[in-house]
N, C-alpha and C positions, 0 to 999 in steps of 0.2 A: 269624538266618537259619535257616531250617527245614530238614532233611535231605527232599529227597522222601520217602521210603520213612517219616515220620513222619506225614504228611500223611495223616487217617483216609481210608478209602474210601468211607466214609457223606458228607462232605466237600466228596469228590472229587464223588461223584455225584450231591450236591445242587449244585454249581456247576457242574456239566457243562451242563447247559441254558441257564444264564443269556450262559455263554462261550462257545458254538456260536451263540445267539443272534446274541451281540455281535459274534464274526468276522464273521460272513454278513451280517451291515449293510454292512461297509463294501466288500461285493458279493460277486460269484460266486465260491466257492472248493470244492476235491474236499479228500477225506480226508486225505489225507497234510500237504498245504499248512496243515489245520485243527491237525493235530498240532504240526508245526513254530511255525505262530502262536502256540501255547499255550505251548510250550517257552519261546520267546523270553518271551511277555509274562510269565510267572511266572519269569524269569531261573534257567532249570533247574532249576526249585523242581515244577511238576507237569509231568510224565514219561507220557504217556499212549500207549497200544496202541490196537490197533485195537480190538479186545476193551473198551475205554472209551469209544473216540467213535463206532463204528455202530450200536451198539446205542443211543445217543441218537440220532443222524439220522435212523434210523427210527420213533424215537418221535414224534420231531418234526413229520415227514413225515407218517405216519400223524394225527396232531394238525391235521395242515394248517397246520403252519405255517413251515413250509420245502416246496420243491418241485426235485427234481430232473434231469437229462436227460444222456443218455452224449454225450461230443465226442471230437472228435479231439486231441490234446495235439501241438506243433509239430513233437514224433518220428514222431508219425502212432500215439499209443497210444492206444487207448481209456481216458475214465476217466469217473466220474460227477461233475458237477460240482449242487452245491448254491447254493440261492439262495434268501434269504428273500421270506416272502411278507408282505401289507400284515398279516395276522393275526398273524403274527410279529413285524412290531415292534409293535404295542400291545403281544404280549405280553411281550417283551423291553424294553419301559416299566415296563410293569407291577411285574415280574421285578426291575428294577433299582430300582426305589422299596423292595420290601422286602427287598432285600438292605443299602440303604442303611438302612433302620429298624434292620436286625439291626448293622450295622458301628457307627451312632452309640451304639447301646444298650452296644454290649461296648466302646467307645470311653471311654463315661460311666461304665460299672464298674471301667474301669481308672484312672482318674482320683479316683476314690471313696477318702478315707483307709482304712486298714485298721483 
């Protein structure tokens, strides 16, 4: 198991896009809730700030391929909530074909005699 804080930044921010992607499939979600997802599905392994996922949302955004709009939250807060768009999941297809190129390749070098 990996300490977060060992976890490169280079890493991080090459799978930031693919895992913003992938929340936002399984529908509408605001910043905090994307954090929390993260937390959970890397079992406390990637630890992420705000300072790491809006600066992706906006890239995203700007990319067109998420899209987002202020609601009210059931306290009556305002927040932005994020939603993918159809260009988003091609890309987030896309996205996970070559993540998976790269996972079976270091898969097959670990497996490799020395």
């Amino acid at each position: 198991m990996h300490n977060a804080q060992m976890i490169s930044k280079e890493l991080v921010a090459a799978s930031s896009r693919p895992l913003v992607l992938g929340i936002l499939s399984g529908g509408e979600n605001y910043g905090y809730a994307i954090i929390r997802k993260v937390r959970e599905l890397s079992k406390e392994e990637l630890l992420w700030t705000d300072g790491v996922l809006y600066p992706v949302l906006h890239r995203l955004e700007r990319e067109g391929l998420i899209e987002s709009k202020w609601k009210r939250s059931e306290t009556g807060r305002k927040r932005k909530c994020y939603r993918l768009k159809r260009e988003g999941r091609k890309a987030l297809a896309s996205e996970r074909e070559q993540w998976k190129t790269d996972h079976d390749t270091l898969m097959r070098l670990e497996s490799q005699p020395a």
